[in-house]
FIKOLTOR-128069 format. One line per 8 residues: number of its first residue (from 1); for each residue x, y, z of C-alpha. Coordinates in steps of 0.25 Angstrom, whole numbers, plus 5000, padded with zeros to 4 digits. Each point is the difference from the previous one (the first is absolute). Layout:
<rs>
NUM = X,Y,Z ~ ... .
</rs>
This chain:
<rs>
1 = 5067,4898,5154 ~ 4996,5010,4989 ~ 5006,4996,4985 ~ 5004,5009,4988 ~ 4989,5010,4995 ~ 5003,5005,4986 ~ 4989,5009,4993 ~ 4993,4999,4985 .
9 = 4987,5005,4996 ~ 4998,5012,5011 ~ 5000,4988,5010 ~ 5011,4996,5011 ~ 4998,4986,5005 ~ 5010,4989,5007 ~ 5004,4991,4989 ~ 4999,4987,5006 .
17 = 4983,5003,4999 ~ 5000,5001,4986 ~ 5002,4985,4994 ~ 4985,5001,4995 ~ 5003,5011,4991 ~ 5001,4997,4985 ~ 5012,5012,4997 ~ 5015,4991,4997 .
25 = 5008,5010,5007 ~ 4991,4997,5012 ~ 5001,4986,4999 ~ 5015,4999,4998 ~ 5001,5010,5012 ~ 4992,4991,5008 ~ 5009,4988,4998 ~ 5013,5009,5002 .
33 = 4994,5003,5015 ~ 4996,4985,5003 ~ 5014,4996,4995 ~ 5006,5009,5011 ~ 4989,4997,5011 ~ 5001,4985,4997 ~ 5017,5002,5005 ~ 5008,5001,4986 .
41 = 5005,5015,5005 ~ 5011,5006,4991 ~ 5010,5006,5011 ~ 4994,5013,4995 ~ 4985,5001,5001 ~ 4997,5013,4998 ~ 5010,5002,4988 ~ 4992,4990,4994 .
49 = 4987,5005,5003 ~ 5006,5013,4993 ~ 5005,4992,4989 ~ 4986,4993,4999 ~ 4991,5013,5002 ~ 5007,5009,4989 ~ 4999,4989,4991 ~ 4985,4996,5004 .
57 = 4997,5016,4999 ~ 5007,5000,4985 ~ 4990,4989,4998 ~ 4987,5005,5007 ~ 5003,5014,4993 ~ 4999,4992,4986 ~ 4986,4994,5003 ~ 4995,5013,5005 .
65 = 5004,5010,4990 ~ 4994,4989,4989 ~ 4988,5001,5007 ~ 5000,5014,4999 ~ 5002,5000,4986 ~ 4988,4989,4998 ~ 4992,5010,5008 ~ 5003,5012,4991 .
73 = 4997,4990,4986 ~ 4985,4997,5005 ~ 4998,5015,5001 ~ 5007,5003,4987 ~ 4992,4986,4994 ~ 4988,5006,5005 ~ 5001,5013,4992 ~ 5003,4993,4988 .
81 = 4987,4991,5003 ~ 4991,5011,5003 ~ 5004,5007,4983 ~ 4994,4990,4995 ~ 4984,5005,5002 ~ 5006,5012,4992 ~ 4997,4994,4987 ~ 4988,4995,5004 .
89 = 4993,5012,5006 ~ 5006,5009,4987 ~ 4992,4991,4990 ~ 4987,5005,5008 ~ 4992,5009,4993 ~ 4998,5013,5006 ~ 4985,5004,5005 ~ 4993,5010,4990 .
97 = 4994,5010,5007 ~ 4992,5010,4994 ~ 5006,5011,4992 ~ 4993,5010,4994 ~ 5003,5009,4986 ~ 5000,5014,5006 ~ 5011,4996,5013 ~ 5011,5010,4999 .
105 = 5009,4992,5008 ~ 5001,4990,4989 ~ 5000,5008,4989 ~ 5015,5003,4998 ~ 5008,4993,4987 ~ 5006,4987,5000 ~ 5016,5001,4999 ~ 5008,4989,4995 .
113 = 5014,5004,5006 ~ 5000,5000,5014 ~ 5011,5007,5007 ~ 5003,4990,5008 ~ 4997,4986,4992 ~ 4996,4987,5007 ~ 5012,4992,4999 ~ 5006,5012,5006 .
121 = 4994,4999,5014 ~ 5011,4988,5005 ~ 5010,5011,4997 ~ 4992,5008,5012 ~ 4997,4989,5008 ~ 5010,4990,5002 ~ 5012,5004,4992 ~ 5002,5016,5006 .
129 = 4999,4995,5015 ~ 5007,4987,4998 ~ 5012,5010,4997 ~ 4997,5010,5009 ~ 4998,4988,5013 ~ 5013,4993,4994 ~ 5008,5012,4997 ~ 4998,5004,5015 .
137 = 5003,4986,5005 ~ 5012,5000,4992 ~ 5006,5012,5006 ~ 4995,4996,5014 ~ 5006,4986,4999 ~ 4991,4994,5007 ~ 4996,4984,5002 ~ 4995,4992,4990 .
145 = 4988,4999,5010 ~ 4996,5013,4999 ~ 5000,4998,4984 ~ 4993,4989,5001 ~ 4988,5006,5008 ~ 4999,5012,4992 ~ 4997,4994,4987 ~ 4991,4991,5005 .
153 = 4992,5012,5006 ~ 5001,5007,4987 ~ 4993,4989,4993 ~ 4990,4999,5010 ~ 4997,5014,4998 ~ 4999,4998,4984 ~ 4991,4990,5002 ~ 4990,5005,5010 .
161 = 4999,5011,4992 ~ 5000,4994,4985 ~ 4988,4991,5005 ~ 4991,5009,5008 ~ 5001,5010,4988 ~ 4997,4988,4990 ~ 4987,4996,5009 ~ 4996,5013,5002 .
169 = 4998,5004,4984 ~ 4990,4990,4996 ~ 4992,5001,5012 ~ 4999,5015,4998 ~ 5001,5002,4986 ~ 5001,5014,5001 ~ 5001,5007,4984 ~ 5012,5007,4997 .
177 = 5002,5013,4996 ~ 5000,4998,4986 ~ 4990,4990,4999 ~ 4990,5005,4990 ~ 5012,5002,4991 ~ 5003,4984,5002 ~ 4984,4997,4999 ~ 4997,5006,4987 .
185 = 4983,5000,5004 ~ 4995,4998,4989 ~ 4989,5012,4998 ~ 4988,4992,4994 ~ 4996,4997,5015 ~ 4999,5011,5010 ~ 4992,4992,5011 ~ 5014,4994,5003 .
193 = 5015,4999,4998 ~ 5003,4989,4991 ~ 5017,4999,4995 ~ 5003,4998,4987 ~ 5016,4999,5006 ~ 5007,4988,5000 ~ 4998,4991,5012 ~ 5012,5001,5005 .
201 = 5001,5014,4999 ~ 4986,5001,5006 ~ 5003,4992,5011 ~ 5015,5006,5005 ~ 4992,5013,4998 ~ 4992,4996,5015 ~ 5011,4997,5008 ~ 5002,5016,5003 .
209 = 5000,4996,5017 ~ 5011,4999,5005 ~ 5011,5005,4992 ~ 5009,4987,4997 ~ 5013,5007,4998 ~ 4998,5010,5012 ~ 4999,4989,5010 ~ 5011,4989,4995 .
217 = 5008,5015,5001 ~ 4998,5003,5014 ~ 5000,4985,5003 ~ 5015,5000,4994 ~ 5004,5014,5003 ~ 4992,5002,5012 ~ 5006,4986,5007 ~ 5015,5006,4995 .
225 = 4996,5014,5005 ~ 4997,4995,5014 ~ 5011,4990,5000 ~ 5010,5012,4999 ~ 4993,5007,5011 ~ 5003,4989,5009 ~ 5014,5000,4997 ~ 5001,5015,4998 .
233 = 4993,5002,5014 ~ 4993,5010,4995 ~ 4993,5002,5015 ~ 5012,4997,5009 ~ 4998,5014,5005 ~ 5010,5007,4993 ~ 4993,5007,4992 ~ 5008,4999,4987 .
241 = 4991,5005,4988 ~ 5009,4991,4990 ~ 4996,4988,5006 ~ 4985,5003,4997 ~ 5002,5005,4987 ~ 5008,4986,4995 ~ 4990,4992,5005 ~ 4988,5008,4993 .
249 = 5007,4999,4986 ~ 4994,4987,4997 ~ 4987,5004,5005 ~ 5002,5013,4990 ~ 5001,4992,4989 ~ 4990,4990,5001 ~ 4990,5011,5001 ~ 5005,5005,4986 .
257 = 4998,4989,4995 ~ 4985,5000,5003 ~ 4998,5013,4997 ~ 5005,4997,4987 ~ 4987,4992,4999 ~ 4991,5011,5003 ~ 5009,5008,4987 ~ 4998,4986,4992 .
265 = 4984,5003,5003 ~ 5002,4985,5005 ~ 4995,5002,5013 ~ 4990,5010,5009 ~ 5009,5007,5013 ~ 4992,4992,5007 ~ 5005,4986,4993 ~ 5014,5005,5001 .
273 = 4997,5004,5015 ~ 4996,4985,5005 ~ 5011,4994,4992 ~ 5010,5009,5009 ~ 4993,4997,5014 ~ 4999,4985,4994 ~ 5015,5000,4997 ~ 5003,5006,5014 .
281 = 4993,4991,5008 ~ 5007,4988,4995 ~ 5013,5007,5001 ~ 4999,5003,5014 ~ 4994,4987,5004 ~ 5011,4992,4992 ~ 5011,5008,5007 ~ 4995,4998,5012 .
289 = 4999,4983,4998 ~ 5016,5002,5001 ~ 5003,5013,5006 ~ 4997,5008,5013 ~ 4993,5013,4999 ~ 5007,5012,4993 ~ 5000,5006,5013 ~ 5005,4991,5008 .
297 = 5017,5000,5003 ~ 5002,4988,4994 ~ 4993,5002,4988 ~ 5013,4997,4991 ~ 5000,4985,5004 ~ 4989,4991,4998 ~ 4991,4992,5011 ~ 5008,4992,5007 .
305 = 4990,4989,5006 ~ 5002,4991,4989 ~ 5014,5000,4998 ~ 5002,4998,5016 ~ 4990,4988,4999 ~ 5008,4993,4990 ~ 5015,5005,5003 ~ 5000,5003,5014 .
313 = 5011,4988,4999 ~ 5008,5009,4992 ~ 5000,5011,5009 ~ 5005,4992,5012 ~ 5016,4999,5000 ~ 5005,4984,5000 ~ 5009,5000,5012 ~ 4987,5005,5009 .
321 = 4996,4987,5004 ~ 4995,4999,5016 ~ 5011,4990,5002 ~ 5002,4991,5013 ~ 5009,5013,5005 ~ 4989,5011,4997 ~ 4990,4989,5008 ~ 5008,4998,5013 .
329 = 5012,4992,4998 ~ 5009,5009,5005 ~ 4992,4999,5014 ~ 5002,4985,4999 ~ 4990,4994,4990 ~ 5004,4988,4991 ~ 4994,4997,4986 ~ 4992,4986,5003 .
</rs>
């Protein structure tokens, strides 16, 4: 005879096979289903097995939504561990490519205000589409789920595009716009450029590629741009032109925000160009960790295939418990 099935993890298995298994709730399951074989029956067997399921279920979804959570805390542990190069790679010293006195497009004046400062580019970032992502989720109402796999992917974004940017300037070294103004050659030698400028000043003048607030911009905005085209549905097909408009505002701005650089004389189009594709890519790529394709239907809900591994338990109901009568009692089977 066939004894009680109950299902945990995405897998349903008769209990009476898994006394090997580490999980409580299993354990004490176990020793509720030997109790009844072994002939200490209450006169209700399967009110107890009901009895017994909802509160093994209660028990199982506990373990398996912490493991969910546990899952989500080495992604967000992660990020936090893969800032730290950060500071190291900033402290490199940018490669000094030749420079030469008469090149135009490094001749334009140094400007000590910028438009937009440095301390300004969080603002950009992370704090305009942290309000834009939790002002939507706060009028949709949705689960805390959703929250949390939205920030996460937002930081993913920042930090896939705050690194490859901060590798990428060193290596290249590119001059910027106005970096004979930083230099100061000194005109005693002609064979070459030698700076009189302060280091400092010297070196942040050949970090041109990429622009650094262009791509954290569309690494922030970009992610909250296409976040908002999946909830909107902008390609459901109904072709409404407010839905693509919403969701291209964030996209609008962080590309004034690098134009702003080429006003500053901070950066060449080019510069400003990368950091946008940079930005974009890490966006999308982030978006997608969590997230179906924009064109999909269900792009307003996130992946599902973790939250049905660790909480397939809590999808099931309590009282659906293949029970004695669901396995053949009623044709004359008896629990043994």
């Amino acid at each position: 005879m066939s004894s009680p099935k109950y299902t945990c993890h995405g897998q349903t298995t008769p209990v009476i096979t898994k006394l090997h298994m580490s999980s409580p709730m299993r354990l004490v399951e176990q020793f509720d289903w030997v109790r009844l074989k072994e002939g200490m029956t209450p006169p209700n067997k399967v009110g107890v097995l009901l009895s017994r399921r909802r509160f093994m279920s209660a028990l199982c979804g506990f373990f398996t939504r912490r493991r969910l959570l546990v899952s989500y805390l080495y992604d967000l542990l992660l990020i936090l561990v893969l800032t730290l190069p950060y500071f190291l790679i900033f402290t490199i010293p940018p490669f000094e490519r030749i420079v030469w006195r008469d090149d135009r497009s490094i001749m334009f004046p140094h400007v000590e205000s910028e438009i937009i400062p440095h301390w300004a580019v969080p603002i950009f970032a992370l704090i305009i589409p942290l309000i834009l992502i939790t002002g939507w989720l706060g009028i949709r109402q949705f689960r805390n789920r959703k929250l949390l796999v939205v920030y996460l992917g937002l930081l993913l974004s920042l930090l896939i595009t705050v690194q490859l940017t901060t590798l990428i300037k060193p290596m290249v070294g590119r001059p910027r716009p106005d970096f004979l103004a930083r230099c100061d050659p000194d005109p005693s030698i002609l064979s070459k450029v030698v700076c009189r400028g302060p280091i400092k000043l010297v070196h942040e003048g050949r970090r041109s590629f990429p622009s650094g607030h262009t791509s954290a911009s569309f690494g922030g905005l970009g992610y909250a741009g296409f976040f908002l085209a999946g909830q909107l549905g902008v390609f459901d097909g109904e072709g409404h032109v407010y839905k693509l408009v919403v969701s291209m505002l964030p996209f609008l701005l962080a590309g004034c925000v690098g134009l702003t650089r080429i006003i500053d004389y901070r950066h060449h189009w080019q510069d400003v160009l990368a950091g946008a594709i940079i930005g974009t890519i890490a966006a999308y790529s982030s978006y997608r960790m969590y997230f179906p394709p924009i064109t999909n239907q269900q792009s307003g809900s996130p992946t599902e295939q973790r939250f049905n591994r660790y909480l397939d338990i809590s999808q099931s109901s309590p009282d659906k418990i293949d029970s004695p009568e669901d396995q053949g009692e009623a044709s004359g089977a008896n629990i043994v």
